[in-house]
N, C-alpha and C positions, 0 to 999 in steps of 0.2 A: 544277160546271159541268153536268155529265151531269142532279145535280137539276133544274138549272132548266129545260133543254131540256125534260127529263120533264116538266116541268109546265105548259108551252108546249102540251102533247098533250093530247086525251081519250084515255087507253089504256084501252080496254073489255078486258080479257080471260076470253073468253070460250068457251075450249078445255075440254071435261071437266076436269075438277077444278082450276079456275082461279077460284074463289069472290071474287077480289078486285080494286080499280080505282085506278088509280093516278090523278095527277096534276090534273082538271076534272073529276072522279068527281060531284060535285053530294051530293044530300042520300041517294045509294043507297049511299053508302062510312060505313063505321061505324069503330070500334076495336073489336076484342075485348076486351070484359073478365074479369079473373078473375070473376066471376058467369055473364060467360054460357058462360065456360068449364064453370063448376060447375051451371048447368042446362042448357043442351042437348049441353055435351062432355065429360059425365060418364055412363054408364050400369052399373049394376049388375047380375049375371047370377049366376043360382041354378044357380052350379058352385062347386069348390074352385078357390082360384088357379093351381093348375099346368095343371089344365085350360082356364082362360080366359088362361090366357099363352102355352099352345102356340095354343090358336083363335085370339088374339090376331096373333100372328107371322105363320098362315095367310093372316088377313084379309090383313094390311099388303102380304103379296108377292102376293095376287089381285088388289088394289086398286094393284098397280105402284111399291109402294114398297119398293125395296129396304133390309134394316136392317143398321142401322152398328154399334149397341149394345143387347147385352142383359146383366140382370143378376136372373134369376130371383126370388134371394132378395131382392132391393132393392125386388122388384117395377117394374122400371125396362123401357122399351124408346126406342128413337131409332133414328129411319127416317136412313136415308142424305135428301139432297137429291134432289128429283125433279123432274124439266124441266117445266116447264109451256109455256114459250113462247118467244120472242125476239121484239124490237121492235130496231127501228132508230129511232135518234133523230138529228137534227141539224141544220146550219145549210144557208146557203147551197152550201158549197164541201165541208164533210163530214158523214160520217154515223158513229155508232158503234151497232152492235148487242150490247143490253144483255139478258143471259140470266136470265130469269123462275123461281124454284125455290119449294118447297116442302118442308117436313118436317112430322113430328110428331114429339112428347117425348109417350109415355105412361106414365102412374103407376096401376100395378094394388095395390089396398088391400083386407085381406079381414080382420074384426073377429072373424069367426066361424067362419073355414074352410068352411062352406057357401056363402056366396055373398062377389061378389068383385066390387068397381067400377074401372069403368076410365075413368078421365079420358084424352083426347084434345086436347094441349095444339097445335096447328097454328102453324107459322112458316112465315114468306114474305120471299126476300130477292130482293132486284132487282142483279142482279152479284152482289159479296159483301157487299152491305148489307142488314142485317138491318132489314127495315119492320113488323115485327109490330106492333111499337106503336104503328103511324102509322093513318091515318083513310084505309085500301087496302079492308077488306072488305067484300063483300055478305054479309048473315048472309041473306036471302031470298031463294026463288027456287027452281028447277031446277039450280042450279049454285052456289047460295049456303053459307055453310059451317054451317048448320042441316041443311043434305040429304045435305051431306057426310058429317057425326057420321051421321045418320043411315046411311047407306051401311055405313060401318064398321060401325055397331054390328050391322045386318042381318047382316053375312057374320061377323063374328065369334060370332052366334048361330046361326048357320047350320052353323059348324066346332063346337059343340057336341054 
């Protein structure tokens, strides 16, 4: 029910770090794919991985994402959820406001112990429904999740 209201709406969301559109999005909502995860939400940095997992961590609580899971040797990190927004949705007689989140799942990989890549995998759940795989993103833009990865990748070179 909730889907269908939502898609009764155009839900622009367009709060800082809010890269994505739900519902009447038109031809500016994309999917993420594993590809473009692996070129614009992959970056590699000429450090050892202990150093780009602690800059790593830095970045993630600069950029307001608190983290849930870490696992040094796995090379693994996972941000807690983080509020992006709320929307009210509904009919004539009710409304319900449905809470906007965000994460990321990163995987840091180092072939050489000199330098070290970090994919930046981003999730988005509307409630508790996970939409990652749905046609929600802008990859474009000032606020799209191209400028995002980028953001990341800046402060976590920055903690270097």
């Amino acid at each position: 029910m909730i889907r269908n209201l939502v898609g009764s709406f155009l839900v622009t969301l367009s709060l800082a770090g809010a890269p994505f559109l739900t519902g009447c999005a038109g031809s500016r909502a994309s999917v993420i794919t594993p590809e473009e995860v692996q070129t614009h939400g992959t970056y590699t940095f000429t450090a050892p991985p202990a150093e780009v997992f602690a800059a790593t961590l830095g970045a993630l609580k600069t950029l307001g994402y608190p983290i849930a899971v870490t696992n040094e040797e796995k090379g693994i990190i996972k941000t807690e959820r983080k509020f992006i927004r709320a929307m009210a949705v509904g009919g004539n007689y009710s409304a319900q406001a449905i809470d906007f989140t965000r994460q990321y799942y990163l995987r840091l990989e180092s072939s050489d112990g000199a330098s070290t890549s970090v994919t930046a995998d981003p999730k988005v759940y509307m409630g508790e429904r996970d939409v990652s795989g749905d046609k929600v993103w802008v990859l474009e833009g000032p606020e799209g999740e191209r400028e995002l990865w980028k953001r990341l990748f800046t402060e976590i070179q920055s903690n270097l």
